[in-house]
C-alpha positions in Angstrom: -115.6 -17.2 22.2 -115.8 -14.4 24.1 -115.6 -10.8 23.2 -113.3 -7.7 25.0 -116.6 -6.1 25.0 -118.3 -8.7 27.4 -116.0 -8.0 29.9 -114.2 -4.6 29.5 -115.5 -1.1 29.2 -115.9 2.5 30.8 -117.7 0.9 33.5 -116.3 -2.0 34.7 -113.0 0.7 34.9 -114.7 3.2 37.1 -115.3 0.0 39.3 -112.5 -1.7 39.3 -110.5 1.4 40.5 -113.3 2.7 43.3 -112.6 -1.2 44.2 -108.9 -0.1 44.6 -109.2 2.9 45.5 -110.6 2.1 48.9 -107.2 -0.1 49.9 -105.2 2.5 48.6 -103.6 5.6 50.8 -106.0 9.1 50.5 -104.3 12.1 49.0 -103.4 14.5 51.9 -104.2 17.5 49.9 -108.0 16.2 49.0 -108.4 17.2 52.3 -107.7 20.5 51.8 -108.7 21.0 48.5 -112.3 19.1 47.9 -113.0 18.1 43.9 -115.1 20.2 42.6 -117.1 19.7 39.2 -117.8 23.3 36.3 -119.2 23.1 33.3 -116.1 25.7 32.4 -112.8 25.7 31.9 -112.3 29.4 32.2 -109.6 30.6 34.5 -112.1 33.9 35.3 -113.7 30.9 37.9 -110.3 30.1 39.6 -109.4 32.5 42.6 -106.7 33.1 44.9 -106.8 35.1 48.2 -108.4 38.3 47.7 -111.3 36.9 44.9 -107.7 37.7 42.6 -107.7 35.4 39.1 -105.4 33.1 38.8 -102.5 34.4 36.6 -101.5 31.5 33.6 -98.0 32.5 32.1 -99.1 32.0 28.3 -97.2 28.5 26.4 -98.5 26.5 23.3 -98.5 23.4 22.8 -99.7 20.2 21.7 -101.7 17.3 23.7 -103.4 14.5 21.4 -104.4 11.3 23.0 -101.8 9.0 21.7 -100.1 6.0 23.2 -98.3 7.5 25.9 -97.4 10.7 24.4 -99.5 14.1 24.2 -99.7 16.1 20.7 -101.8 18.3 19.1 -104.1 20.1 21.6 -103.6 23.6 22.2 -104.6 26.3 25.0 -104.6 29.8 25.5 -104.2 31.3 28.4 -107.8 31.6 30.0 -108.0 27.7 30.0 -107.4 25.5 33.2 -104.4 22.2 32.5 -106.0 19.6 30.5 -103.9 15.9 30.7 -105.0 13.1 28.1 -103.6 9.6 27.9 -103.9 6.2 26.5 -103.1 3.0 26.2 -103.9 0.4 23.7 -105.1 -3.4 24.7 -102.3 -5.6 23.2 -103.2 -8.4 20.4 -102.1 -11.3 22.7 -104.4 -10.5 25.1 -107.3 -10.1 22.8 -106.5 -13.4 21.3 -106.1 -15.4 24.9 -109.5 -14.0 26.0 -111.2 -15.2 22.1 -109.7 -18.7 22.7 -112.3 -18.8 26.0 -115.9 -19.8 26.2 -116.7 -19.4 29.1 -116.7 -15.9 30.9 -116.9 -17.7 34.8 -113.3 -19.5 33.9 -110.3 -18.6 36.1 -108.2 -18.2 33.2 -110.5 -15.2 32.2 -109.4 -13.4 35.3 -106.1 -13.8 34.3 -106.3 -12.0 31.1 -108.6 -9.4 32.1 -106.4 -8.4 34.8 -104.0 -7.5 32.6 -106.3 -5.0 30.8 -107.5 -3.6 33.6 -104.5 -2.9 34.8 -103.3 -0.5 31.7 -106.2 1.6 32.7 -105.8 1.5 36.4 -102.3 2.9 35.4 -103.7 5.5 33.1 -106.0 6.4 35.7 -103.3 6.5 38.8 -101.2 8.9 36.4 -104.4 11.2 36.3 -104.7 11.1 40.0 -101.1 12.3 40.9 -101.9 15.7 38.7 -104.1 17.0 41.3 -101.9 16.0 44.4 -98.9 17.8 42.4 -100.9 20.2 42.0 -102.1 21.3 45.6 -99.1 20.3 47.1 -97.4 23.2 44.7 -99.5 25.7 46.4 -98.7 24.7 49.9 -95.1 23.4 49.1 -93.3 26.8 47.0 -90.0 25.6 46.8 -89.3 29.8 46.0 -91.8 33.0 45.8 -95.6 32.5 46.4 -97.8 29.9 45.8 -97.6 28.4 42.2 -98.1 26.0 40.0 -95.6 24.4 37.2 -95.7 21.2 35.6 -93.5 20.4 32.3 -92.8 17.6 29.9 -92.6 16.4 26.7 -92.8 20.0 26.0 -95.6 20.5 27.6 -96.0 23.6 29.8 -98.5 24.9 32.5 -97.3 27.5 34.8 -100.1 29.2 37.4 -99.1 32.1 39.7 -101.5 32.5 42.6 -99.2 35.6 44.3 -98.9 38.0 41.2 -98.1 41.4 43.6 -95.7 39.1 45.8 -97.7 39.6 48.8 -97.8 36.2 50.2 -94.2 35.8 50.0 -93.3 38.5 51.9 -96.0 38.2 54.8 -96.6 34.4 54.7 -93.2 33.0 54.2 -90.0 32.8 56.8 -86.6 31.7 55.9 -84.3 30.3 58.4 -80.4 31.0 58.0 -77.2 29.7 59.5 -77.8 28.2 62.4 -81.6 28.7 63.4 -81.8 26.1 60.8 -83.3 22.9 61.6 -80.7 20.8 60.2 -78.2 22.4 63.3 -80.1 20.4 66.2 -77.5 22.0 69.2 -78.5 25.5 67.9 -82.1 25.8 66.4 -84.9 26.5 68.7 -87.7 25.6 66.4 -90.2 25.5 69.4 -90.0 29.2 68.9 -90.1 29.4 65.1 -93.3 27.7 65.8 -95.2 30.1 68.4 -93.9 32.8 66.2 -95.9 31.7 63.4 -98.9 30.5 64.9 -98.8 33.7 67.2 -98.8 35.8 64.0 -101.2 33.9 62.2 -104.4 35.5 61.2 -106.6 32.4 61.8 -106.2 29.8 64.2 -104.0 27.4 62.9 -104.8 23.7 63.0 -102.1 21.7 61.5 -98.2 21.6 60.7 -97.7 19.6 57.7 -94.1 18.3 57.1 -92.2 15.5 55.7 -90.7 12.3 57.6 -86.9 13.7 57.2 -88.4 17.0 58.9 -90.2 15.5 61.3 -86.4 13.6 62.4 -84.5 16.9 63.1 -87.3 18.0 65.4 -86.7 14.6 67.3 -83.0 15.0 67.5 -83.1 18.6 68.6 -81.9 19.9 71.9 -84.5 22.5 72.4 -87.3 19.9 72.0 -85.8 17.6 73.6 -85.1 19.4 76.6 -88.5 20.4 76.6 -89.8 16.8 76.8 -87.5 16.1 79.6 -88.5 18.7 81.7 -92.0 17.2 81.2 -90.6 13.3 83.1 -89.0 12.0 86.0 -87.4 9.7 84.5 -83.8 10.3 83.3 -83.8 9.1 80.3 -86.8 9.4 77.4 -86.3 7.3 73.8 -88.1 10.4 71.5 -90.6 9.5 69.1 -93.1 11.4 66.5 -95.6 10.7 69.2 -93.9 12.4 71.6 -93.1 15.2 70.0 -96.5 15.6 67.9 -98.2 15.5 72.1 -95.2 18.1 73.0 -96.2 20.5 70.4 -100.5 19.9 71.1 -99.8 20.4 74.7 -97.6 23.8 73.9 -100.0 24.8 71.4 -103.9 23.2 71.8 -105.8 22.2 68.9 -102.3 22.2 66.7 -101.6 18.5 65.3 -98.4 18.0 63.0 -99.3 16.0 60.0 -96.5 13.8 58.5 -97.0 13.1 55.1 -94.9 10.1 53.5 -96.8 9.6 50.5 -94.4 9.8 46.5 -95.1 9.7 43.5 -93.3 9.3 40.0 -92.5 12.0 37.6 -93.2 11.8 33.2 -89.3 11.0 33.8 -89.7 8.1 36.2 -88.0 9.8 39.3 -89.2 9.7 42.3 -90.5 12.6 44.2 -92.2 13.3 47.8 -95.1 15.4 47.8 -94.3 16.9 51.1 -90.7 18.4 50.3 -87.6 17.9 53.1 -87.0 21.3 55.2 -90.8 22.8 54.9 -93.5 23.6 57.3 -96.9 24.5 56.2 -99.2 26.1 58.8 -102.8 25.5 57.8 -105.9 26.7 59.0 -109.0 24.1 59.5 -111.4 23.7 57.1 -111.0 24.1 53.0 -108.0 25.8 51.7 -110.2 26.2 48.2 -111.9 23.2 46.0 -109.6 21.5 42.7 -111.9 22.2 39.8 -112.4 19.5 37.2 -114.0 20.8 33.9 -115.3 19.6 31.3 -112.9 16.6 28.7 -113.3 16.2 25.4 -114.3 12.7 26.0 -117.0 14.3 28.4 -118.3 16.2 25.5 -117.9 13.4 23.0 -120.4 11.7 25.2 -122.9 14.7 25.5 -123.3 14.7 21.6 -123.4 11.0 20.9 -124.8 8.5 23.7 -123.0 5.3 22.2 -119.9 6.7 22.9 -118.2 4.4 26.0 -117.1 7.6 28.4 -117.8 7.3 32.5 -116.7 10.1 34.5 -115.1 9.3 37.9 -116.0 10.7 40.8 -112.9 12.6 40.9 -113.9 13.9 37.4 -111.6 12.0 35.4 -112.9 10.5 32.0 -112.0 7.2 31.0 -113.0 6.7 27.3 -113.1 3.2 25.6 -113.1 3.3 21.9 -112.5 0.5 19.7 -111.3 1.1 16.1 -110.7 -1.2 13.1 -107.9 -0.5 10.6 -105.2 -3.2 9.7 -106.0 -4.9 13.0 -109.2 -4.3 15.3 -107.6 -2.0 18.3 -109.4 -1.1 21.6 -107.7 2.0 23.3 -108.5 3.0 27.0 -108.5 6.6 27.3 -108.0 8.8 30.1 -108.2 12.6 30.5 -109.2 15.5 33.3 -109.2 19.0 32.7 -108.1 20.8 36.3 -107.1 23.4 38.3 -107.3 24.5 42.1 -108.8 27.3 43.3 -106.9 28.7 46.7 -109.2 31.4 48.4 -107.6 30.9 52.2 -104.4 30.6 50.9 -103.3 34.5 53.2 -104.4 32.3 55.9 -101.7 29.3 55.3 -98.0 30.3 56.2 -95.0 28.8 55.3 -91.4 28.0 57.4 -88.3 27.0 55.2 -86.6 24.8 57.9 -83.0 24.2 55.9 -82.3 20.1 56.0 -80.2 17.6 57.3 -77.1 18.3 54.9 -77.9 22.3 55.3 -76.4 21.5 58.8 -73.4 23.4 60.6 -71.3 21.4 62.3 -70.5 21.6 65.6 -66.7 22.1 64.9 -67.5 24.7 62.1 -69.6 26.7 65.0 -66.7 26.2 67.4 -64.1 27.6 64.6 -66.6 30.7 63.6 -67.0 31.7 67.5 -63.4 30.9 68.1 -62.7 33.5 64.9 -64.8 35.8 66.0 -63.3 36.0 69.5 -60.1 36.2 67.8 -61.2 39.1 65.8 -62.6 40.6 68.8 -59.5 40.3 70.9 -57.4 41.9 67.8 -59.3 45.0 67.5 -59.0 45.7 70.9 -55.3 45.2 71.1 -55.2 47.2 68.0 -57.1 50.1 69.5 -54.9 50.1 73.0 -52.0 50.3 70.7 -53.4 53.2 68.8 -54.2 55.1 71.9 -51.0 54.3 73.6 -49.2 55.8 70.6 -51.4 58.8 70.3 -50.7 59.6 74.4 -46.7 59.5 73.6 
């Protein structure tokens, strides 16, 4: 017979997901924001621009490591996020692994496969809350950089830009129809050179969504721009193109197109790059995502037969197995985070507008034809007056 323990624990896990890890596509923002390992979880440690704290709206609430839920942990507000979750290896596959002997048959990769994919899950899940994170801070939907993740009533909310600063001097809004989404009338070649002109560091990279990406392709300006560059007549646009358009116009600047989604608590699907954003960011480090120190972690410190490995990331898997009514082996998985942003004056964001923020073409022809309607009013109205006045 063989035993769960022969084959599964807090080991094997950190393996089997560095194994598929390295297949996997990286997290955009790692690059940005290195992982970083403290001994605290103190918020006093986690800057913004300006060596400012980070600024933690306070919320209560619970956060115990049960089967897919989170209850009964609670923070104050001093204390970076802390995520726990947990999954429980069924019966059946407990049972289909005793009825083996021998630990080299192909029916034992079967079954284990199915365990360690539960945990691979768990530990997936944990990896998204960093991403989120990070792209938060260089994605503000509204205001300043900030972070807000909800469920189950669960609530962290982190404000990086407490005077406001940052939105006003590192955030542009495009209206009407400088809007990306109005291809015959935006001239984002200019919104471009006006913010790396203005920038106070060299900038190094525009990161933007695929649907962001398309508008530049179909727009006129650009477009005209790349024809002017060929003989030919005719030239089929592609991201290449327009990525060398915008490195020959500005050297050293590379657009970054960032495809990767993820899945909410709710199951929806999100981007992590969010349509009609443009993030200019500096090279280098934007700031380091800070993993404390778990419970698990601890549990570990205190009593070495507890089954905890930390990841390199600095998530903690925990195995513990248990024995009640039945004999239950639950894969736990927890991180306690939060991302520093020091260079963050140095990053600048352009709200582009999207594809259905668009004008059309006959709504532009109606608004100029109205104006010059208007126009032609008025000065019928003021000969009229003046004719009047001289009788």
């Amino acid at each position: 017979m063989i035993n769960l323990s022969d084959v599964y624990d807090s080991a094997a896990v950190g393996v089997y997901v560095k194994k598929d890890k390295n297949a996997a596509i990286p997290d955009l923002g790692l690059a940005f924001w290195p992982n970083e390992r403290k001994a605290s979880i103190d918020l006093k440690f986690i800057r913004a621009a300006n060596d400012m704290s980070v600024s933690l709206a306070p919320s209560n609430f619970d956060a115990k490591a049960t089967i897919r839920a989170r209850k009964g942990f609670s923070i104050n507000k001093q204390e970076m996020a802390f995520f726990r979750e947990s999954m429980v290896v069924s019966e059946h596959d407990r049972i289909e692994l005793a009825k083996l002997n021998d630990v080299t048959s192909p029916f034992v990769k079967d079954v284990v496969e199915n365990i360690f994919n539960d945990a691979k899950t768990l530990v997936d899940g944990a990896d998204v809350v960093p991403e989120r994170m990070r792209m938060q801070l260089l994605f503000p939907e509204a205001g300043g950089p900030s972070i807000y993740i909800a469920s189950d009533g669960v609530t962290y909310q982190y404000n990086y830009d407490t005077d406001g600063s940052w939105a006003k001097n590192n955030r542009k809004k495009l209206t009407d129809t400088a809007m990306w989404g109005n291809v015959e009338t935006a001239t984002p070649l200019d919104d471009i050179a006006e913010i790396i002109e203005k920038a106070t560091e060299p900038i190094k990279y525009l990161v933007m969504s695929q649907a962001t990406m398309v508008l530049l392709r179909k727009n006129k300006q650009v477009q005209q721009a790349v024809l002017s560059q060929n003989q030919t007549a005719i030239v089929y646009m592609t991201d290449k193109i327009v990525k060398n358009l915008i490195s020959e116009l500005h050297p050293g600047v590379e657009i970054l197109v960032y495809k990767k989604k993820y899945k909410d608590e709710a199951g929806k699907v999100h981007q992590f790059v969010p349509d009609g954003f443009v993030a200019f960011v500096p090279e280098g480090n934007l700031g380091k995502t800070w993993f404390g120190m778990t419970p698990e972690e601890l549990a570990k410190l205190e009593a070495k037969e507890v089954d905890v490995t930390i990841l390199p990331s600095g998530v903690a898997v925990a195995v513990v197995t248990t024995y009640d009514s039945t004999m239950q082996t639950m894969t736990v998985v927890s991180e306690t985070l939060l991302p520093s942003y020091e260079r963050m004056d140095s990053v600048y964001l352009l709200e582009t507008g999207t594809a259905s923020k668009a004008i059309s073409v006959e709504t532009l022809n109606s608004e100029s034809a109205g104006a010059k309607n208007a126009e032609t009013k008025a000065v019928e109205a003021d000969s009229n007056g003046t004719e009047t006045k001289n009788k």
